[in-house]
VEXTIVEX-803878 format. One record per residue: residue in three letters; x, z, y of N, C-alpha, C in turn. Coordinates in steps of 0.02 Angstrom, whole numbers, plus 50000, padded with zeros to 5 digits. Each point is the difference from the previous one (the first is absolute). Example, Ala and Ser with C-alpha at 12.3 -4.5 7.8 and 13.67 -1.06 7.14 Angstrom:
ALA506605039049716499555000050059500455000050060 SER499824996450053500425000350059499615003750055 
# end
This chain:
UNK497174839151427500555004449984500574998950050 UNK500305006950050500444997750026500695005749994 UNK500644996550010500675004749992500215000550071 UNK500045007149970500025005350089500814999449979 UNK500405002550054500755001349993499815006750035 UNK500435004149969500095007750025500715002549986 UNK500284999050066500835001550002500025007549978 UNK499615003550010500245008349987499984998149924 UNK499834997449961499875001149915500444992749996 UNK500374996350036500284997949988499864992649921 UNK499185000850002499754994449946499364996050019 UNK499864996749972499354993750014499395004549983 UNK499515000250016499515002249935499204995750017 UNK499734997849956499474999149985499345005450035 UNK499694995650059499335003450020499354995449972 UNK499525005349956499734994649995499175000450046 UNK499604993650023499625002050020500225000450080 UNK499364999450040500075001450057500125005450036 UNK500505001750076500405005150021499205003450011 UNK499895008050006499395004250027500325004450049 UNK499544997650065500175002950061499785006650010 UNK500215003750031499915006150036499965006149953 UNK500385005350034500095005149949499505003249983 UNK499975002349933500545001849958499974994649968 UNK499624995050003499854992849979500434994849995 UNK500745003050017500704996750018500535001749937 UNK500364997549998500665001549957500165006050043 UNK500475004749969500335006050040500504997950003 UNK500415001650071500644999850019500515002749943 UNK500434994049985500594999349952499775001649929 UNK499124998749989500104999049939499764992249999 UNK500005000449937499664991549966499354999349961 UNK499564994050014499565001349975499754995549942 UNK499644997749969499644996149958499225001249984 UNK499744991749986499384999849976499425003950046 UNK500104996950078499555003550032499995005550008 UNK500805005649997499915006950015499925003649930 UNK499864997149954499855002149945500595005549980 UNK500594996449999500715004849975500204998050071 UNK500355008350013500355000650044500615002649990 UNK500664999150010500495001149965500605004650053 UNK500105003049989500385002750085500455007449978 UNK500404996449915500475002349962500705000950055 UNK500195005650015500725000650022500044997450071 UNK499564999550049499974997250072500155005850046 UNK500165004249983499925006650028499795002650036 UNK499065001949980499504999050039500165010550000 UNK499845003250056499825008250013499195002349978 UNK499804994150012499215000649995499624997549952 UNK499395001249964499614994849976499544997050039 UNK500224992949984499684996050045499334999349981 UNK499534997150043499284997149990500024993149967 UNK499515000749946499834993949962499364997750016 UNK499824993149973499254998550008499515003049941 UNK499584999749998499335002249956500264995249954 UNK500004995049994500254994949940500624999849949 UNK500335004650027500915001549968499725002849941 UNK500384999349943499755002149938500725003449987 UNK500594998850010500685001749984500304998650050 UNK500475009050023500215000450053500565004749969 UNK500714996150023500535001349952500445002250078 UNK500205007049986500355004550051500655003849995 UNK500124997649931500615002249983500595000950045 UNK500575004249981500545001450037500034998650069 UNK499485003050013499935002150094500185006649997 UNK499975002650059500125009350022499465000250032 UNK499525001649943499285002650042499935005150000 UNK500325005549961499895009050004499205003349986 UNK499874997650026499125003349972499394994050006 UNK499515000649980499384997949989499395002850050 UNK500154997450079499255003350038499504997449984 UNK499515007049998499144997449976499604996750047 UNK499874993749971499624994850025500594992150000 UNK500415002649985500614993849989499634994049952 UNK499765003249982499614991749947499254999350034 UNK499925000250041499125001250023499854992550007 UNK500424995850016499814992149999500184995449944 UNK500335006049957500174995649922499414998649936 UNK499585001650028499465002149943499824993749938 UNK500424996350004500034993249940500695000649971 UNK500405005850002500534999749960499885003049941 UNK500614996749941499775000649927500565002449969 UNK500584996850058500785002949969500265002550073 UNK500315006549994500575001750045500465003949991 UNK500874996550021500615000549974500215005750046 UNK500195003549986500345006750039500655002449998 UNK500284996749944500735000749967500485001150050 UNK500385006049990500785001450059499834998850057 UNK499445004450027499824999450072500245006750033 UNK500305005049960500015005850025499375004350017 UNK499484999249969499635003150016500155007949978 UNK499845004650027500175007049992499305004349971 UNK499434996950012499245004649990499474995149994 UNK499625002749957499324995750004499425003450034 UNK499544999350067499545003450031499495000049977 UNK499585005849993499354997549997499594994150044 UNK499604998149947499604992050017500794993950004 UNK500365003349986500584993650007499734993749991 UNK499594998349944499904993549979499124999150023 UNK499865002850050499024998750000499854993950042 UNK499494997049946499754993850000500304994749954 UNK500525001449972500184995749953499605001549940 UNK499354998649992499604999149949499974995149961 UNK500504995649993500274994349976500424999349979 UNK500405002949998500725001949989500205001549914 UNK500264995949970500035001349917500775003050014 UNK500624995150008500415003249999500425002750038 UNK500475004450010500355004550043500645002549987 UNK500474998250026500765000549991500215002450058 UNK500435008449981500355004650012500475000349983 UNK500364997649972500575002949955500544998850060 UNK500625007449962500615000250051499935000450069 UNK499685004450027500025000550062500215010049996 UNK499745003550058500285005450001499445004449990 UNK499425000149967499365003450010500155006349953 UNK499795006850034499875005849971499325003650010 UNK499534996850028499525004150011499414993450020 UNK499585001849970499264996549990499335003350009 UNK499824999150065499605004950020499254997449981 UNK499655005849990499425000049954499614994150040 UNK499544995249968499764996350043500214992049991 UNK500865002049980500344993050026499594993349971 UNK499775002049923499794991450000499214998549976 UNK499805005750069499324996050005499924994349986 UNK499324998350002499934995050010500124992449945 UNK500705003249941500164993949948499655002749953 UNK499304999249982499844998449948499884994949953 UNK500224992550008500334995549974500545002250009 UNK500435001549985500894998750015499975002349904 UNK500484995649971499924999849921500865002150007 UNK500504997350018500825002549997500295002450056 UNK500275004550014500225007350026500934999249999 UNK500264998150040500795000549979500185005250047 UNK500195006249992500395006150031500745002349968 UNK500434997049977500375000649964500454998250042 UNK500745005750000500515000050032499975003150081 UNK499575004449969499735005750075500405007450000 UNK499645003050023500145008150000499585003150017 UNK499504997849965499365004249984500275005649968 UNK499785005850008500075006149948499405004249974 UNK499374997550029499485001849981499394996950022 UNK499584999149957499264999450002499405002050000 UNK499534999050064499525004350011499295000449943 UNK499645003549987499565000449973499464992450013 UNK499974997549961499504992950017500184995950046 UNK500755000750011500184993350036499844992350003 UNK500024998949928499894993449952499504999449991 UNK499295003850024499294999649993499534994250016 UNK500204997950064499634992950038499984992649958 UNK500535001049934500384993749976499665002349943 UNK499374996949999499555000849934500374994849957 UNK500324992250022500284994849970500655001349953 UNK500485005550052500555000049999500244997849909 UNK500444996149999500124996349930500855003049993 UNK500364998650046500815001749996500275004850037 UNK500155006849988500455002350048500555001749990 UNK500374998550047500955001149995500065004850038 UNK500265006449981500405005350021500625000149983 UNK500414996249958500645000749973500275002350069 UNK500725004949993500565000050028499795004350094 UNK499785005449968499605004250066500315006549966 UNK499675004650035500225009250006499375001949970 UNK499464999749963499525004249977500245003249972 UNK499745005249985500435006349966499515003449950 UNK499274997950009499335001649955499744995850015 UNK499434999849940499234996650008499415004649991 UNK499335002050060499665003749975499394997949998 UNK499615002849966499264998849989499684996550062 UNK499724994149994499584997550069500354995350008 UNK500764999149986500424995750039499524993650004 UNK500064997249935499614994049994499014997849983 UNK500055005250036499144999650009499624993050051 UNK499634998749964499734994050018500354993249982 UNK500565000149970500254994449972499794997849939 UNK499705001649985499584997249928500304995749940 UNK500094992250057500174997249966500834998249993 UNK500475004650020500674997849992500525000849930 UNK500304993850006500114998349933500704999549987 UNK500495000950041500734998850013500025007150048 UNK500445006149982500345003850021500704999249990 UNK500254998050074500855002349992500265004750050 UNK500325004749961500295005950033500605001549955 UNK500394994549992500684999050004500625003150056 UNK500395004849992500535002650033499635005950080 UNK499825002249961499535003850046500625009949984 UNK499435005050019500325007549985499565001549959 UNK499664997649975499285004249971500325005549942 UNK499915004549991500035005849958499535000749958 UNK499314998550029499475001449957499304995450018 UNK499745000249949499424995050025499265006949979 UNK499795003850057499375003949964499534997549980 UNK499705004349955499504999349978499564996950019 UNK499464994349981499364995050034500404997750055 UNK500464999250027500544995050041499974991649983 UNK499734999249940499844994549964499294996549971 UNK499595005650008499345000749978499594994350047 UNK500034996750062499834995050043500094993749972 UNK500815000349977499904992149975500155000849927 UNK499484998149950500065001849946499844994349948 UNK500164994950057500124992649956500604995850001 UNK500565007050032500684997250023500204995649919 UNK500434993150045500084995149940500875002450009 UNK500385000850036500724999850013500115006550043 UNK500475003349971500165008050036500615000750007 UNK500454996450039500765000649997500045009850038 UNK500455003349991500245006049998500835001450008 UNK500284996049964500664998649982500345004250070 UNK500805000449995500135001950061499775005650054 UNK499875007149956499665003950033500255006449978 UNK499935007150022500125005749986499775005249941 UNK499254997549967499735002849961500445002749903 UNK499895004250016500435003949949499405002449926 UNK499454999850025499415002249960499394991749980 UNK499934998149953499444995550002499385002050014 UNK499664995750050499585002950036499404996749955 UNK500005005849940499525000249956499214997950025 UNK499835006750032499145000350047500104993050048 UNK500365000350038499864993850041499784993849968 UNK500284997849933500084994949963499435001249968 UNK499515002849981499575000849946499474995449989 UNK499564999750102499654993750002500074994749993 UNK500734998849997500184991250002499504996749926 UNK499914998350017499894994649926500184992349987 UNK499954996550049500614994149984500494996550018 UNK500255004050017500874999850019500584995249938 UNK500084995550029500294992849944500815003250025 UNK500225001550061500664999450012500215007550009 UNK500435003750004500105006250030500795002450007 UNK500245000450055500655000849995500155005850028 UNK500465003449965500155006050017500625003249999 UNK500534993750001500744999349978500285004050090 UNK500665003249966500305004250035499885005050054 UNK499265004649956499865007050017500305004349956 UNK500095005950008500425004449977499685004049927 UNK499604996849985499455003549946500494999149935 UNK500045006749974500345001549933499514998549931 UNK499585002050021499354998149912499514995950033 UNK499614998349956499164997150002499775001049973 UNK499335003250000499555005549971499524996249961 UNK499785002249952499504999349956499354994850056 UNK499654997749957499564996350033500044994750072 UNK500714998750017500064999050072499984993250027 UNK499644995149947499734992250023499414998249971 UNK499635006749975499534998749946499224999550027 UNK500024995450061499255002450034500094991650005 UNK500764996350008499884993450029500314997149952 UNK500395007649927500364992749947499624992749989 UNK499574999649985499654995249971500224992150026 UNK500225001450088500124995150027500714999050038 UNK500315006649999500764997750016500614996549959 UNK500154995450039500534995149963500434998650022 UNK500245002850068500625002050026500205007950000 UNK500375003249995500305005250015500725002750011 UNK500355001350057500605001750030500055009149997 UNK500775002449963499825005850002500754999749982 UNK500754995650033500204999550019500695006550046 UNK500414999849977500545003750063499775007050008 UNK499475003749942499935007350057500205005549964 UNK500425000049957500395005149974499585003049925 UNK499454996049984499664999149945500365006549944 UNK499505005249978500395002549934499684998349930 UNK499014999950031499725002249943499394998950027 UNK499684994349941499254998350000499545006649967 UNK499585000850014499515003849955499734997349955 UNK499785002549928500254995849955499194996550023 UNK499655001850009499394995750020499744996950061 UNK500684997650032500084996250097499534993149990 UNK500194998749934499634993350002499454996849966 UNK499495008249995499494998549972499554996050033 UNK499794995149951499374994450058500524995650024 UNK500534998050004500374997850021499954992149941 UNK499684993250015499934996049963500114993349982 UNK500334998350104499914993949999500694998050029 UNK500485005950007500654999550067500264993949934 UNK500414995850064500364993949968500765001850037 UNK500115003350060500564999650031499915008950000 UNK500735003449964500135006650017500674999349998 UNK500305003550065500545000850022500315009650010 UNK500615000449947499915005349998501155002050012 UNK499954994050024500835001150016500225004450054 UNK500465003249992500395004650036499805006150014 UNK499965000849943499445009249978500585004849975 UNK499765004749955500205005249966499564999749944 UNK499844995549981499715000449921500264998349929 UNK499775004949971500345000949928499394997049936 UNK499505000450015499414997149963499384998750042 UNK499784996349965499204997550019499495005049966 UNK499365000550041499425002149970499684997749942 UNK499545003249938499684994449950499744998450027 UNK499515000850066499344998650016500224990050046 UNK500544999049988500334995450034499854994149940 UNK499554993250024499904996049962500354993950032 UNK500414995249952500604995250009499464992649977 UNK499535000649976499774995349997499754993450065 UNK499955003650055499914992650034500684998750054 UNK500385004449987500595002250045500124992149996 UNK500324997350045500524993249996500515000050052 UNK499985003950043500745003350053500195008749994 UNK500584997849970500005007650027500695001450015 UNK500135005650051500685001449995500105005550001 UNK500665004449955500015007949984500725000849999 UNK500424993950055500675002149990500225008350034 UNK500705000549985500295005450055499545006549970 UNK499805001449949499765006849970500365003349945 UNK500105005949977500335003549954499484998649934 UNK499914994549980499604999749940500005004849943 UNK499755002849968500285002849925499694997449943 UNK500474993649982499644997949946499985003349935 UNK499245003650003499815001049916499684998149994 UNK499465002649965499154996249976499725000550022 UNK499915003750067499625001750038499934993950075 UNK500474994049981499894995450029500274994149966 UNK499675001749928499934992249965499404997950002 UNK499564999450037499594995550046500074995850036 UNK500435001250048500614995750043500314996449966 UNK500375001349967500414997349960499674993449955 UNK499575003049966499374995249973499784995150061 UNK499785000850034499944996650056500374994550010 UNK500825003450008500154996250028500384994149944 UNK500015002549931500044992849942499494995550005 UNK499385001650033499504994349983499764998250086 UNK500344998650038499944997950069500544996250027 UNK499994994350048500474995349999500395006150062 UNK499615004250032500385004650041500335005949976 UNK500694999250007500485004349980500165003750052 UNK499735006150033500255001950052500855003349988 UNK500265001750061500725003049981499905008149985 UNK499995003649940500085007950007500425002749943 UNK500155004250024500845001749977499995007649979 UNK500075002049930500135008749973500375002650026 UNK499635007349994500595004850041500045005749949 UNK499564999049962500045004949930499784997749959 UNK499855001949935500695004549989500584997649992 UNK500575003950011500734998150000500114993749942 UNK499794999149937499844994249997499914995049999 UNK499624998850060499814993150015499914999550084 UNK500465005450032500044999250067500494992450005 UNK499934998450072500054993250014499784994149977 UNK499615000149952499774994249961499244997050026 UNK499944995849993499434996650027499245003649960 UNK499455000550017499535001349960499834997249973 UNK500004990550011499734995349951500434998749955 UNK500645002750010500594999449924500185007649972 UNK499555002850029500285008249956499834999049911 UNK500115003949951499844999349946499795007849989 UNK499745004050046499645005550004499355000549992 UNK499804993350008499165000449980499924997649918 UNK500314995149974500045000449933499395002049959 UNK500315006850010499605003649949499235003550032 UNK499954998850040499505003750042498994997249969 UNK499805002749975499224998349990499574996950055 UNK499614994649955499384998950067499505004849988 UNK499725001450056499265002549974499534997750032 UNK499724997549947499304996850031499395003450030 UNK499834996750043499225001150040499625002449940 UNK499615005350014499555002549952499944999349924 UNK500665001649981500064998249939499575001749931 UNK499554997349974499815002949932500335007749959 UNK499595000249988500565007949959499984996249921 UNK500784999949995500154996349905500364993950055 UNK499904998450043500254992750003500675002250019 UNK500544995349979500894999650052500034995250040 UNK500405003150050500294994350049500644999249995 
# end
């Protein structure tokens, strides 16, 4: 084991293993290396180019350089990499074959650079690559089977880009992806079978987007979707049936900031297992029946025009027999405006009615 000094990085670092002569068989100029080439590190050196690695580099970390684009054949001597960092390089485009020969390659980090355009082709070649970071781009659209080569693909991050739709094909050949984020994006609409590819999505963030309509059809294939966020789109109702393909297994849900008026009274049919529903900073005046409080244990419904009658002494019930008291506050009737819902005395009188009740029996 020996300690190199490298005045440009201004620190000691640990080489381990003997120096390997001759290029690409070398450390690259102003970066650093370890473990025989293994990690190559050449974060913020302010390289124009991507440099050549050895066949042996497994992680090749390139961050905050000004590399601007990706020429094809740029990895042609990397073919043992498993991780590569791309972060704030300025890249502007991804080329076709950008990444060919990295048949080894699991993960891949993009994020925050300047990319709007991904030309068909670009990621030959990763079919191991399991996490995908594109997030903090300016992408505004996606080609038909882009994401196809990545039979593995496990995570992808789109948060915080320009898409403006999703259409049919997008995610063809991804099979197995299980984390969708498309957080702070334009999307308006998600069409129809736009979703039908990955239809074992476990996490579907949405949140932060333009859609004014729930994208009923798109959503239909999902079936087990545990998380789904969809906080601060502009959507006024939620329609009958509209988690009822994956209720069984969602237990997060965000629906959050979007001007909320009105559930359908059957939004949450099939709906069985959510533990976290977040429903603050809406326009809601009541809940759906089809809305079951039984495994609820977070929830929040501040900042809404409640109207406490009986038509949400469910809630109310709820919330006497749960150590969670969320904050929600009447707005009718005149009444019992300003008053808390868990101290109104408006439910009082209000009936239970039981699940399939006997006929002759009371509740």
């Amino acid at each position: 084991m020996r300690c190199v000094s490298w005045l440009l990085l201004g620190t000691c670092l640990l080489v381990l293993g003997p120096a390997v002569q001759g290029a690409p068989s070398q450390c690259p100029t102003l970066c650093h290396c370890h473990g025989d080439l293994q990690h190559v590190i050449c974060d913020g050196v302010g390289l124009k180019k991507i440099p050549r690695v050895s066949e042996a580099t497994r992680l090749l970390n390139l961050q905050r350089n000004n590399l601007g684009g990706i020429p094809t054949g740029a990895f042609s001597d990397s073919k043992g990499l498993i991780s590569l960092h791309m972060q704030h390089c300025q890249l502007r485009e991804i080329g076709s074959q950008a990444f060919k020969g990295l048949k080894k390659l699991i993960y891949l980090y993009l994020s925050n650079n300047e990319i709007s355009s991904i030309k068909p082709g670009a990621f030959e070649d990763l079919a191991e690559l399991t996490y995908l970071y594109l997030d903090g781009n300016q992408i505004s659209d996606l080609a038909k089977g882009i994401f196809s080569p990545m039979i593995n693909l496990f995570i992808l991050q789109l948060n915080d880009n320009k898409l403006r739709e999703l259409r049919q094909g997008t995610f063809a050949g991804a099979k197995d992806l299980r984390w969708l984020h498309m957080s702070g994006n334009e999307l308006t609409t998600l069409q129809p079978g736009s979703l039908d590819d990955v239809e074992n999505l476990a996490i579907l963030h949405l949140d932060r987007n333009k859609m004014s309509v729930y994208p009923s059809a798109a959503m239909s294939k999902l079936r087990v979707v545990e998380e789904l966020t969809l906080g601060r789109n502009p959507m006024r109702n939620i329609p009958d049936n509209a988690f009822q393909s994956f209720g069984r297994y969602m237990e997060k849900l965000h629906l959050d900031g979007m001007g909320l008026e009105k559930f359908s009274d059957g939004a949450f049919t099939g709906v069985t297992a959510v533990k976290s529903l977040h429903l603050d900073n809406n326009k809601l005046k009541l809940l759906p029946k089809s809305l079951e409080f039984g495994t609820i244990t977070n929830l929040t419904i501040s900042n809404n025009p409640w109207s406490c009658t009986c038509q949400l002494a469910p809630l109310r019930r709820w919330m006497d027999s749960s150590r969670n008291r969320p904050d929600a506050v009447c707005a009718s009737p005149p009444s019992q405006k300003g008053k808390q819902v868990r101290e109104s005395p408006a439910f009082s009188g209000c009936r239970v009615k039981g699940k399939r009740a006997k006929k002759g029996t009371r509740h």
